[in-house]
MIDOSE-1310 file (N, C-alpha, C; in nm, 2 decimals, decimal comma, always signed):
residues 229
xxxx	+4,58/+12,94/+9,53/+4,68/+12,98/+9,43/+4,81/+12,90/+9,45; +4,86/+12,82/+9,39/+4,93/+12,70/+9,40/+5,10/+12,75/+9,36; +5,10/+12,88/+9,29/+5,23/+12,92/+9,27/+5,32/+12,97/+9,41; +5,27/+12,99/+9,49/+5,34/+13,06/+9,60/+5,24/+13,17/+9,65
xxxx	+5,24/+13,25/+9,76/+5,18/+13,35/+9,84/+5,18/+13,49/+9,81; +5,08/+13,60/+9,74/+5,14/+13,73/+9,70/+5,11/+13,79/+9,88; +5,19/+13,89/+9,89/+5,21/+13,94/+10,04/+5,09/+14,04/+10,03; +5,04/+14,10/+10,13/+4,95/+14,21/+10,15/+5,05/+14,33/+10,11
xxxx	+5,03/+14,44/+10,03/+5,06/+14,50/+10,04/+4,99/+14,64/+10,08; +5,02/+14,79/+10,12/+5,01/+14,86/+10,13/+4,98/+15,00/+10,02; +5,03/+15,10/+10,05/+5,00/+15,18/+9,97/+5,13/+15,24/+9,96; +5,16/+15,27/+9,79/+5,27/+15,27/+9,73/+5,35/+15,42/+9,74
xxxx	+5,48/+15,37/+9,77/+5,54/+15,53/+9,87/+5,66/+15,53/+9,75; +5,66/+15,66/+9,76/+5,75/+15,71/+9,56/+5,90/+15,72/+9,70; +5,90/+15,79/+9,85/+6,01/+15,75/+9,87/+6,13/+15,67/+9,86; +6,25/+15,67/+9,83/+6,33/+15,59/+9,82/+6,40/+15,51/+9,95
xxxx	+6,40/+15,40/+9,94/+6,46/+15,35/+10,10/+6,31/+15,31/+10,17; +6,24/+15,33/+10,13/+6,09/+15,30/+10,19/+6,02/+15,22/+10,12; +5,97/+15,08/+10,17/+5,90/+15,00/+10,06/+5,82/+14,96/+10,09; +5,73/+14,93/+9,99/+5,56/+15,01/+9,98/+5,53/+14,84/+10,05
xxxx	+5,59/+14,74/+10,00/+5,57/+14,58/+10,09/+5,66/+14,51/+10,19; +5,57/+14,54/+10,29/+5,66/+14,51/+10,44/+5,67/+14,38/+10,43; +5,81/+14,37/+10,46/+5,86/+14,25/+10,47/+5,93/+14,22/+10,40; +5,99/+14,30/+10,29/+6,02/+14,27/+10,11/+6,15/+14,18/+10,19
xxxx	+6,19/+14,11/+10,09/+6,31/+14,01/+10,08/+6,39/+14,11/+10,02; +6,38/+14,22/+10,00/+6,51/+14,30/+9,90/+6,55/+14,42/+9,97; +6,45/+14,45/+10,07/+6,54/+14,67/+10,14/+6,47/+14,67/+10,09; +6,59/+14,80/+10,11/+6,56/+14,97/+10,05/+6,59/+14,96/+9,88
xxxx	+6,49/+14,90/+9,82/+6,49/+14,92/+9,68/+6,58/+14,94/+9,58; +6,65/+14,77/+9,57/+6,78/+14,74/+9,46/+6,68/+14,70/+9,34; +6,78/+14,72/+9,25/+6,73/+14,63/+9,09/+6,65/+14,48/+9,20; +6,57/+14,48/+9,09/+6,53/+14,32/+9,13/+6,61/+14,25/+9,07
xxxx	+6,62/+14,09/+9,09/+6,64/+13,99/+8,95/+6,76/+13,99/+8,97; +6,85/+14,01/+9,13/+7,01/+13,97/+9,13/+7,06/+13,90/+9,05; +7,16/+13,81/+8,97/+7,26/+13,72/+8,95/+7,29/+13,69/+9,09; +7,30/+13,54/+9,08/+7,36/+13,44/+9,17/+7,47/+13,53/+9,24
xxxx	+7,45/+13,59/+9,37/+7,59/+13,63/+9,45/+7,55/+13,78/+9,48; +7,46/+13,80/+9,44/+7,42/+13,94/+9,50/+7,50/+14,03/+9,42; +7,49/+14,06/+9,28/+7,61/+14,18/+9,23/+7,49/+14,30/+9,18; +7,58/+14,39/+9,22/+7,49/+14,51/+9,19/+7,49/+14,54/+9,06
xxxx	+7,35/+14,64/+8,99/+7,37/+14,64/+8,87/+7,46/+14,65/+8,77; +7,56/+14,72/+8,86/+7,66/+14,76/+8,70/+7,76/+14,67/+8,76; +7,79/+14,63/+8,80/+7,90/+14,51/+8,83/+7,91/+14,39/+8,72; +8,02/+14,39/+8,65/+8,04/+14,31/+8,57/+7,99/+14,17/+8,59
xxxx	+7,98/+14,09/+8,47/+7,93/+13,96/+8,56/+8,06/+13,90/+8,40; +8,15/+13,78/+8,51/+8,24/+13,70/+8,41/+8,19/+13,63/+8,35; +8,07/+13,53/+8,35/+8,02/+13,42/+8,32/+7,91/+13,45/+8,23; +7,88/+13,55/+8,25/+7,69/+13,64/+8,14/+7,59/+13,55/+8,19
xxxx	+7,58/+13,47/+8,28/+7,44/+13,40/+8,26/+7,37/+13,45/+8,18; +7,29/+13,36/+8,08/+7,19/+13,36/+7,95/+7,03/+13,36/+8,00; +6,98/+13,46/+7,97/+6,82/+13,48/+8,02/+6,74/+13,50/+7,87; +6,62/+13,42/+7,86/+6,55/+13,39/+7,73/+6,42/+13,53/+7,81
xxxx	+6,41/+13,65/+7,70/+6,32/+13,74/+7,70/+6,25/+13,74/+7,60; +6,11/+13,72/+7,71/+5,98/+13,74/+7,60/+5,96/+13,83/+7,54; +5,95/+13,87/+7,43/+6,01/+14,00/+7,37/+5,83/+14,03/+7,29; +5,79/+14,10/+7,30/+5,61/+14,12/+7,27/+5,67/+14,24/+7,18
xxxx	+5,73/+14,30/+7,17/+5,79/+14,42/+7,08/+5,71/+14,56/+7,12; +5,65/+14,56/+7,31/+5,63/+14,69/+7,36/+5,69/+14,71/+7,42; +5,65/+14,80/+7,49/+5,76/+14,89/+7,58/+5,83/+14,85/+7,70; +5,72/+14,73/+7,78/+5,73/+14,71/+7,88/+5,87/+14,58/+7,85
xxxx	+5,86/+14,48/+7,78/+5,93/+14,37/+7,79/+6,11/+14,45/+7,77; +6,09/+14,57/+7,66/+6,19/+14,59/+7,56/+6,28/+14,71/+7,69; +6,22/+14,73/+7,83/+6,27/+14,81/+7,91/+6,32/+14,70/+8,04; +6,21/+14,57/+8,00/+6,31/+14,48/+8,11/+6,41/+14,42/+8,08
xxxx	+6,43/+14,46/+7,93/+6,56/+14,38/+7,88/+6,67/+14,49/+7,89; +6,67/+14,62/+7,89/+6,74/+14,67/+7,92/+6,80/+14,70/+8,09; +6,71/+14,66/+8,15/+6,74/+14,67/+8,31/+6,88/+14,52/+8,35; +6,82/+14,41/+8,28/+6,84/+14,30/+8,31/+6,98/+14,31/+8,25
xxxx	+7,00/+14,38/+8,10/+7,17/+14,41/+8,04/+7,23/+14,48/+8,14; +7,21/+14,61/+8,19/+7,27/+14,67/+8,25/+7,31/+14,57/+8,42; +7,24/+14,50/+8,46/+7,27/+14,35/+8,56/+7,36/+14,27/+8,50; +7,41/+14,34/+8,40/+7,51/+14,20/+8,36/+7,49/+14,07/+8,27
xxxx	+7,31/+14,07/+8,27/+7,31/+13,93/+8,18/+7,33/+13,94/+8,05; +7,34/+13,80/+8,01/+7,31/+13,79/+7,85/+7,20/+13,76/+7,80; +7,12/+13,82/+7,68/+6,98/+13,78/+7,71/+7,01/+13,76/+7,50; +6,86/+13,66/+7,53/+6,83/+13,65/+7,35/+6,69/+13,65/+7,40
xxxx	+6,66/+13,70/+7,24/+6,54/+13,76/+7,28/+6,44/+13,64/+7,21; +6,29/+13,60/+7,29/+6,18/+13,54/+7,23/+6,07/+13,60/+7,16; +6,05/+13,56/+7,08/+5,87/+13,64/+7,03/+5,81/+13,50/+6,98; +5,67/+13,51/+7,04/+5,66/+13,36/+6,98/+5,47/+13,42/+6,90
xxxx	+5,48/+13,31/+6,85/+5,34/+13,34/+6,71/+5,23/+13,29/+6,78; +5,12/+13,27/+6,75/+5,02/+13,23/+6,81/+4,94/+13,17/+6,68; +4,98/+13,21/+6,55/+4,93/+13,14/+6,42/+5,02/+13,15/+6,35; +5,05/+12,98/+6,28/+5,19/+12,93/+6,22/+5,16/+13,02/+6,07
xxxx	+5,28/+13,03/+6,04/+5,28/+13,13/+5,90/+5,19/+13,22/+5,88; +5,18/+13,32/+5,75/+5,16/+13,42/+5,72/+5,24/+13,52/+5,73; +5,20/+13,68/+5,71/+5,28/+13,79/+5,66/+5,32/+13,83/+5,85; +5,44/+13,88/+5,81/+5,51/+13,95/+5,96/+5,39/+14,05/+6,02
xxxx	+5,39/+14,02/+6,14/+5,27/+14,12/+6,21/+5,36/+14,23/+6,26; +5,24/+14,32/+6,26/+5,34/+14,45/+6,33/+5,39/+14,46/+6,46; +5,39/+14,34/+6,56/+5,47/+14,32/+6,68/+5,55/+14,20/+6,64; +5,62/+14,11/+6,54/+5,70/+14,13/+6,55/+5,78/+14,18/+6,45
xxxx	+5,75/+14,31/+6,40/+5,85/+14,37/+6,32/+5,87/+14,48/+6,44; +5,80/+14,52/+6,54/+5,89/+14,60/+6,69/+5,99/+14,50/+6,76; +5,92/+14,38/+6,74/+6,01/+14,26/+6,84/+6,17/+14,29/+6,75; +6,17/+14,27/+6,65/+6,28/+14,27/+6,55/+6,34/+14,45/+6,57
xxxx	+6,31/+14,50/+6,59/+6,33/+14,67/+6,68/+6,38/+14,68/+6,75; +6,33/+14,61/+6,87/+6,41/+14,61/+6,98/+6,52/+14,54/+7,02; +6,50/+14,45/+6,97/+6,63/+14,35/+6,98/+6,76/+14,44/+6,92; +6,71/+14,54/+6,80/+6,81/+14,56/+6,74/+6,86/+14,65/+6,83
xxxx	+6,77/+14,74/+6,89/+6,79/+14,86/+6,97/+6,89/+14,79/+7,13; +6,85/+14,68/+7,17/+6,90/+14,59/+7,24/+7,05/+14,53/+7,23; +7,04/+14,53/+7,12/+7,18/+14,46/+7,07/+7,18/+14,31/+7,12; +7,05/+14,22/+7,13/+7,05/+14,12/+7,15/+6,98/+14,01/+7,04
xxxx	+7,01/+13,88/+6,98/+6,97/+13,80/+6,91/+6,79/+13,76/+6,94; +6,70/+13,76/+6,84/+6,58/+13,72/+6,82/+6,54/+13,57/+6,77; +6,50/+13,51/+6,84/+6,43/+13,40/+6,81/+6,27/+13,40/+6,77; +6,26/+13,37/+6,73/+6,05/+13,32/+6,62/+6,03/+13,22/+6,67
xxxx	+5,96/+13,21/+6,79/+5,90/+13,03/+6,85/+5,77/+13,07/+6,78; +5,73/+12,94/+6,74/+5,52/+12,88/+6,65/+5,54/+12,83/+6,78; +5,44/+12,88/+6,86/+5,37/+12,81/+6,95/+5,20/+12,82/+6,95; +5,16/+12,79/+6,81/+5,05/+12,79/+6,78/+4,98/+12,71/+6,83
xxxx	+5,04/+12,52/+6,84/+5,00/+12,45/+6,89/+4,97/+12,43/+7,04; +5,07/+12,51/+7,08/+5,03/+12,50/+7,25/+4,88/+12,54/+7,26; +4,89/+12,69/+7,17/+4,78/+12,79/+7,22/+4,69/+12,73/+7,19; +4,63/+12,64/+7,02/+4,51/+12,59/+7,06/+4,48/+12,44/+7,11
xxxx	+4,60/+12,48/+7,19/+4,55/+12,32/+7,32/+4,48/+12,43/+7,45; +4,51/+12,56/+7,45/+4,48/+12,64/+7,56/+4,34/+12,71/+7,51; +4,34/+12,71/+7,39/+4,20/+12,77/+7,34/+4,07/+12,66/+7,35; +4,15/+12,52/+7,35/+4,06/+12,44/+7,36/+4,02/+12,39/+7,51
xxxx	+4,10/+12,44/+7,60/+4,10/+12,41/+7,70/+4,00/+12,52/+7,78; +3,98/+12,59/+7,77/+3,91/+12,74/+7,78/+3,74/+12,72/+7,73; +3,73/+12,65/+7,59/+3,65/+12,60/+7,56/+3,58/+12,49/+7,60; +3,63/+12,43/+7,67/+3,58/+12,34/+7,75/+3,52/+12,40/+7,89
xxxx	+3,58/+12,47/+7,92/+3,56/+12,53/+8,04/+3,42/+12,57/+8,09; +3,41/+12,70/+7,92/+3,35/+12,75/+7,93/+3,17/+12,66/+7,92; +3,18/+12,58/+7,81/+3,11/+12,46/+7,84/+3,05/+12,39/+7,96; +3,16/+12,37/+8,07/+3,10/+12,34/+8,19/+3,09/+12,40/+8,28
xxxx	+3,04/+12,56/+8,21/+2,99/+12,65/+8,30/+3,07/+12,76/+8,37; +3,18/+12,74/+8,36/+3,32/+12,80/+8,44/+3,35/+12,91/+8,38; +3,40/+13,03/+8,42/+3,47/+13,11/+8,35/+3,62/+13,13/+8,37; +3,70/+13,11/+8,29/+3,86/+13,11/+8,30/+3,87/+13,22/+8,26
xxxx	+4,00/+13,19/+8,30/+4,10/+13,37/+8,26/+4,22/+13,34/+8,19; +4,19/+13,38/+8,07/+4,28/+13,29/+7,95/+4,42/+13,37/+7,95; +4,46/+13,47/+8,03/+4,58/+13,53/+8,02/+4,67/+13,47/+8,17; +4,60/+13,41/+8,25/+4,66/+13,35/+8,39/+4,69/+13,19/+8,35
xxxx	+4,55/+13,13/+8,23/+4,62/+13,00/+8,23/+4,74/+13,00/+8,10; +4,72/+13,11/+7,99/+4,83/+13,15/+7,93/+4,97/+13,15/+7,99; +5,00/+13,24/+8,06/+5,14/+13,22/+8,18/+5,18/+13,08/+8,22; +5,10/+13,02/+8,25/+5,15/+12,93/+8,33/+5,17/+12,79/+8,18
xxxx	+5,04/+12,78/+8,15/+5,10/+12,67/+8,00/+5,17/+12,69/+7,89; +5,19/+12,85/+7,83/+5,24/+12,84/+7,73/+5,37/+12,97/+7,79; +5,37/+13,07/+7,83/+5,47/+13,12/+7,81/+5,55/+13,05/+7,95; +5,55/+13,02/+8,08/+5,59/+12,99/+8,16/+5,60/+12,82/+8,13
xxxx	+5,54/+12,79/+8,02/+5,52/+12,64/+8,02/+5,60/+12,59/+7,92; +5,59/+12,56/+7,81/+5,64/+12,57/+7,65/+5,73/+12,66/+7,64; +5,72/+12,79/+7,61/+5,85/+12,88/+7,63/+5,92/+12,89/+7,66; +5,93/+12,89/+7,80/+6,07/+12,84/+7,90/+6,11/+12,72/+7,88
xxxx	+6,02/+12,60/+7,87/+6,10/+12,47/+7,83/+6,20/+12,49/+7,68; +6,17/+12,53/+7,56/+6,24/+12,57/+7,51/+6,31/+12,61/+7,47; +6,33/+12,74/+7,58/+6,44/+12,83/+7,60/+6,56/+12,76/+7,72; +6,49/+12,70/+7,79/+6,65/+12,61/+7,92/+6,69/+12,53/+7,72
xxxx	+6,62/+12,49/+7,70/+6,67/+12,38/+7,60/+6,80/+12,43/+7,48; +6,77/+12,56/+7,43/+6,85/+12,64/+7,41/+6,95/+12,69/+7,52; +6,96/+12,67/+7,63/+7,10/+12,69/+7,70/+7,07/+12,81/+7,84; +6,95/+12,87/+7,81/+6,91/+12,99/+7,89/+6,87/+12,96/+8,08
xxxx	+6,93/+13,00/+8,14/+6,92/+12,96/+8,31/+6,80/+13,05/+8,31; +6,70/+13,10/+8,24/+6,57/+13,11/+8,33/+6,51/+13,26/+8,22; +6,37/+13,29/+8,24/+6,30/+13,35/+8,13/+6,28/+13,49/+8,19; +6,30/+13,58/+8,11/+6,25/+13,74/+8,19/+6,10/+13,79/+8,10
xxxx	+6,04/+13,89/+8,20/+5,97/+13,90/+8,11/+5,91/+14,09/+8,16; +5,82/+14,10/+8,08/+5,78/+14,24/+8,15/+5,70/+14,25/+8,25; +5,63/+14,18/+8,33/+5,54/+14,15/+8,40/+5,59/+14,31/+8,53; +5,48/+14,37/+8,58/+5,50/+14,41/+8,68/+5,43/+14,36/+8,84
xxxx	+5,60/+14,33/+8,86/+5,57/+14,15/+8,94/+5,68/+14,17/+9,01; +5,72/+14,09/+9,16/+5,84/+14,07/+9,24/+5,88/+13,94/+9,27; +5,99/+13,88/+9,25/+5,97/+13,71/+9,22/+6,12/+13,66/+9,32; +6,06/+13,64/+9,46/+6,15/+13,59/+9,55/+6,18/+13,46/+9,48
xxxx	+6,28/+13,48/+9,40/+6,37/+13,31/+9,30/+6,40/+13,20/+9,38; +6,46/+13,25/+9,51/+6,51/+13,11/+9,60/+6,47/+13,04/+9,66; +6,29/+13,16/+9,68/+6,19/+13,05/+9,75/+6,10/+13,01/+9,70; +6,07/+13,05/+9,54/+5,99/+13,06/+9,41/+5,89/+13,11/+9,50
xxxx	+5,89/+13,23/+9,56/+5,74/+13,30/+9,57/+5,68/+13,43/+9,53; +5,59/+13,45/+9,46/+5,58/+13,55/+9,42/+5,45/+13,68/+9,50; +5,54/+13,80/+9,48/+5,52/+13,94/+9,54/+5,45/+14,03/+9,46; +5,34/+14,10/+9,50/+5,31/+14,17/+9,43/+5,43/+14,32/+9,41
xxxx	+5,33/+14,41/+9,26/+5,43/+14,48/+9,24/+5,44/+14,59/+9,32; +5,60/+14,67/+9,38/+5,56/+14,83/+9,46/+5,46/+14,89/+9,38; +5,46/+14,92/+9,22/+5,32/+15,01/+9,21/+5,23/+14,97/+9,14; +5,16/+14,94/+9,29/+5,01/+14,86/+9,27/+4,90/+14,89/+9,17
xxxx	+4,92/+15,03/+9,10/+4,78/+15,05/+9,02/+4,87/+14,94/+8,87; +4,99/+14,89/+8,88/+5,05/+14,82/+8,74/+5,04/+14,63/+8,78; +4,99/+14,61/+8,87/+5,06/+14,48/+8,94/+4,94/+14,43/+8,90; +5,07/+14,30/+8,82/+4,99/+14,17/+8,80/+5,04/+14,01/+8,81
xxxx	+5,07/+14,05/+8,92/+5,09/+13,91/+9,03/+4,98/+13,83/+9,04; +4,83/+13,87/+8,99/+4,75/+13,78/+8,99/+4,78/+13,68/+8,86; +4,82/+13,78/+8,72/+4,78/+13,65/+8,60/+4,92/+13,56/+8,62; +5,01/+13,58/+8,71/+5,11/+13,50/+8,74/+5,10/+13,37/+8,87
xxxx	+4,96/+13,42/+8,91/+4,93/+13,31/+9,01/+4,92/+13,19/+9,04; +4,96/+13,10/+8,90/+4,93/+12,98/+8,86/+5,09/+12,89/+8,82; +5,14/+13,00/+8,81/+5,27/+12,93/+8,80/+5,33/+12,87/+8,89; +5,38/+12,76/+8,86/+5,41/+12,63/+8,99/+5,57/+12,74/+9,06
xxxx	+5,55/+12,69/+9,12/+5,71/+12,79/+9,23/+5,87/+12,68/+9,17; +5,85/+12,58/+9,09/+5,96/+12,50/+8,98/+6,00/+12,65/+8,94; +5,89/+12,72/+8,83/+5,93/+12,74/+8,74/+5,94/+12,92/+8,79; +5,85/+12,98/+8,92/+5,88/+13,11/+8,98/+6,03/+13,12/+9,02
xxxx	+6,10/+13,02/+9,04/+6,28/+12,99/+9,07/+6,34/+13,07/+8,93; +6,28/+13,01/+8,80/+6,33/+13,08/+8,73/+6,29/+13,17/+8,65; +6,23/+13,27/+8,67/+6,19/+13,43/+8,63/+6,25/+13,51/+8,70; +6,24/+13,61/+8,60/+6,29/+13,73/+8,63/+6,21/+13,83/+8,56
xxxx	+6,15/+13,96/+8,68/+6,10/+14,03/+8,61/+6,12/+14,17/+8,69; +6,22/+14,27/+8,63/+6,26/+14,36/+8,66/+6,16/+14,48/+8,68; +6,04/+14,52/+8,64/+5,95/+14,59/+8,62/+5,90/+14,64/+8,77; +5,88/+14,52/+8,82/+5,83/+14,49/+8,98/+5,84/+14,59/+9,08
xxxx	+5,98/+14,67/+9,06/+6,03/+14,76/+9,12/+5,96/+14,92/+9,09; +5,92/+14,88/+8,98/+5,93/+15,07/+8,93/+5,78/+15,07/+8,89; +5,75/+15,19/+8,87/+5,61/+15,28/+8,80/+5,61/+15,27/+8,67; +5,51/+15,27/+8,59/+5,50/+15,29/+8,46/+5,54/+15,36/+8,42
xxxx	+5,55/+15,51/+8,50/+5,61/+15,68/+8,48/+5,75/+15,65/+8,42; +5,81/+15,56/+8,55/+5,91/+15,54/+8,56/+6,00/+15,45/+8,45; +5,89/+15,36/+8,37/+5,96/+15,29/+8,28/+5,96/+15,34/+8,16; +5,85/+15,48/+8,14/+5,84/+15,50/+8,02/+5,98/+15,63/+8,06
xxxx	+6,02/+15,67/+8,14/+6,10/+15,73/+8,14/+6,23/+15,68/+8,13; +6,25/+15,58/+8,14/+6,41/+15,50/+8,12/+6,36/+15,47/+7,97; +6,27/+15,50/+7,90/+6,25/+15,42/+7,72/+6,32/+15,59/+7,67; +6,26/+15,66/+7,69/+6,28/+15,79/+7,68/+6,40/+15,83/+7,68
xxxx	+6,46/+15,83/+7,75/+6,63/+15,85/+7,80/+6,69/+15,76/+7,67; +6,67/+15,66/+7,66/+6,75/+15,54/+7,54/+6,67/+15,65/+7,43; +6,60/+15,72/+7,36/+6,55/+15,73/+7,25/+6,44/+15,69/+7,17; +6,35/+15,57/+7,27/+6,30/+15,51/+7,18/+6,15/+15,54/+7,19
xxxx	+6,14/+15,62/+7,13/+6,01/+15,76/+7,13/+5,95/+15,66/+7,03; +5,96/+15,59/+6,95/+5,88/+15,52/+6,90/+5,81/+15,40/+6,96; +5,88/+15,35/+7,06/+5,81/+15,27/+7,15/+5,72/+15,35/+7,21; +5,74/+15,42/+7,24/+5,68/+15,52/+7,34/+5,53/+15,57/+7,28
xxxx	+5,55/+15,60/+7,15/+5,41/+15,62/+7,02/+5,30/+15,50/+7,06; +5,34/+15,35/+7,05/+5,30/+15,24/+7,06/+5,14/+15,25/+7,12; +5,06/+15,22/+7,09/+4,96/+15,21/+7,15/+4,94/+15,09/+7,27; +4,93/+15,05/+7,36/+4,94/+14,99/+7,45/+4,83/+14,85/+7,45
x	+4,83/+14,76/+7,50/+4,73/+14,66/+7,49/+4,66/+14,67/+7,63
């Protein structure tokens, strides 16, 4: 796995101050996904650093974007297509939801073409016998690949996303998540440690209990309805 090392972890402890992976680069259990300088969540930030969020219009992305506001950043939000034109799908008329519920600006990337360079790529695979895993090489070519290129290009210092994932930025290595029955540090395994420098994914930290309960708190019982993928 060429992105960096996931650590061994253990078994996941709801204590606070206690962390479920020895060794963590972070304690006793801060927000993940600092700003440059170590500021704590509610700590003003003067400058906003600009974070490009994958915005899928569930629950999971539209609660990292709120972890990552309350950190201080500035975020705009991405949804990108997977087939150029036609009528609005019903993810992203949530993406368009949340953002609003966000109070952050939406972008529409066609990244149709990446994807059937990756459908074709998959297809070949499968041809010479191989079986891929079209959501690991997904991460790394099109949303970690294409997406993020651009989004820096639009102005953005680095991409958040929902993943429940732990992402040491300074040494691009990536950690699995405290709770393990959510962690998917594996479909992130392929991403080169360039581009683990710049992610951010707040999820990493918390339970699903726990995220659907910060959705809940904001109101947004209709995310919450959502059927899950």
């Amino acid at each position: 796995m060429g992105a960096g090392s996931l650590f061994p972890a253990s078994s996941w402890q709801r204590k606070r101050g206690k962390n479920s992976i020895g060794g963590s680069p972070w304690g006793d259990r801060p927000f993940p996904g600092f700003p440059p300088g170590g500021e704590s969540p509610g700590a003003p930030s003067m400058s906003k650093p600009l974070l490009a969020l994958a915005l899928s219009g569930g629950l999971d992305s539209a609660v990292a974007g709120l972890l990552l506001l309350r950190q201080g950043f500035a975020l705009e939000g991405h949804h990108f297509l997977f087939q150029p034109g036609g009528e609005e799908s019903p993810a992203l008329a949530s993406a368009r939801e949340v953002a609003r519920a966000l109070g952050i600006p939406l972008v529409v990337q066609d990244l149709s073409q990446a994807f059937e360079k990756l459908q074709a790529s998959l297809v070949s695979s499968y041809l010479h016998g191989r079986t891929p895993n079209p959501c690991v090489l997904c991460n790394r070519l099109v949303k970690t690949g294409v997406l993020l290129e651009r989004a820096l290009a639009r102005g953005a210092r680095g991409l958040a996303t929902g993943h429940y994932v732990r992402v040491n930025r300074e040494e691009g290595r990536l950690f699995q998540a405290v709770f393990l029955p959510r962690d998917q540090s594996y479909f992130l395994s392929w991403v080169p440690r360039e581009r683990l420098r710049l992610l951010h994914c707040p999820l990493g930290e918390f339970s699903k209990e726990e995220v659907r309960d910060l959705a809940g708190r904001e109101g947004w019982s209709w995310l919450l309805r959502r059927k899950e993928s």
